[in-house]
C-alpha positions as MATLAB code, in Angstrom:
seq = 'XXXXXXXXXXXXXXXXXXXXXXXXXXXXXXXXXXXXXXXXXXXXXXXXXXXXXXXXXXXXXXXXXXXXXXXXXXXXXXX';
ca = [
       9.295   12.142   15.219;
       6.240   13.013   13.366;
       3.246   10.965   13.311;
       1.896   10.352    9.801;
      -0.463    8.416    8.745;
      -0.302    4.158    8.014;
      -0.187    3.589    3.868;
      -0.875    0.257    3.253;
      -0.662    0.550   -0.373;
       2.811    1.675   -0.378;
       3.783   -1.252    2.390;
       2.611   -3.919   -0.404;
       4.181   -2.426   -3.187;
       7.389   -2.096   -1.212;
       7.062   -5.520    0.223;
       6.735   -6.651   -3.717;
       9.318   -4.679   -5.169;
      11.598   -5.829   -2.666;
      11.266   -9.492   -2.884;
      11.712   -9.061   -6.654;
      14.786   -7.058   -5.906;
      16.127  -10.200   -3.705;
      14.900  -12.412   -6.488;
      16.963  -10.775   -9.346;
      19.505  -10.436   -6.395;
      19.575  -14.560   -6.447;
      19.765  -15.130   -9.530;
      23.034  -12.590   -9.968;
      24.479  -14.075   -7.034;
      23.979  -18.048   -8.308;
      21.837  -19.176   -5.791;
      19.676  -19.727   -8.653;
      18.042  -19.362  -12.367;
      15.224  -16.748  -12.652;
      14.262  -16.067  -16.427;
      13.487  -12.591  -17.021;
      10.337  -12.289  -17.755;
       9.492  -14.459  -14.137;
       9.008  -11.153  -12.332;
       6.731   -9.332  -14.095;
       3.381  -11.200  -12.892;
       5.052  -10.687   -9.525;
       5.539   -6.605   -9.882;
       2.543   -6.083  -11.526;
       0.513   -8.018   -9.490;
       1.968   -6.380   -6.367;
       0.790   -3.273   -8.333;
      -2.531   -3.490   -8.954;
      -2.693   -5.236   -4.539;
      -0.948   -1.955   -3.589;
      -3.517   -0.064   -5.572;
      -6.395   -1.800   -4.644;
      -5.335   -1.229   -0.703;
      -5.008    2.706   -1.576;
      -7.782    3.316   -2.678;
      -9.925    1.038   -0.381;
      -7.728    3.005    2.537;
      -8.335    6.350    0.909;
     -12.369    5.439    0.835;
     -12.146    4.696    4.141;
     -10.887    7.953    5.588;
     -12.709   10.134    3.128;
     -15.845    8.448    4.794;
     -14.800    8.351    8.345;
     -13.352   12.210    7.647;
     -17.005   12.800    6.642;
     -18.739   11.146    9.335;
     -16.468   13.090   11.702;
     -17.438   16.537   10.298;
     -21.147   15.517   10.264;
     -21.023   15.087   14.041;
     -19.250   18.011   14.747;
     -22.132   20.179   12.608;
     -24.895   18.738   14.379;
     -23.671   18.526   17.888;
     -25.787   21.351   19.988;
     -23.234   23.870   21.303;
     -22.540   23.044   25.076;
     -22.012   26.476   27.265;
];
């Protein structure tokens, strides 16, 4: 399997889809009443967390990316 690497924006905004999927899914199935607009704080709120965690993850690597090619400049060449 091929590594890749951890997207914690995409986690939350699965995590929120998905429980409005099983709240929608409740409603349908009678378990109980969920008027429709009742999700839509809930997705876009989800939203804006999962894009608030991709780009503080994206700043994040860009820097430590940066860092890392800093070090490898300046390190003195070892024979």
């Amino acid at each position: 399997m091929l590594r890749h690497d951890f997207q914690p924006g995409r986690l939350i905004a699965g995590f929120f889809l998905t429980l409005t999927g099983i709240i929608y899914a409740g409603d349908a199935g009678g378990l109980w009443e969920t008027p429709w607009f009742a999700v839509i704080p809930l997705v876009t709120g989800g939203l804006c967390l999962a894009a608030v965690a991709g780009t503080v993850t994206h700043a994040i690597r860009h820097r430590r990316r940066r860092l890392a090619s800093r070090e490898t400049r300046e390190a003195p060449m070892q024979s």
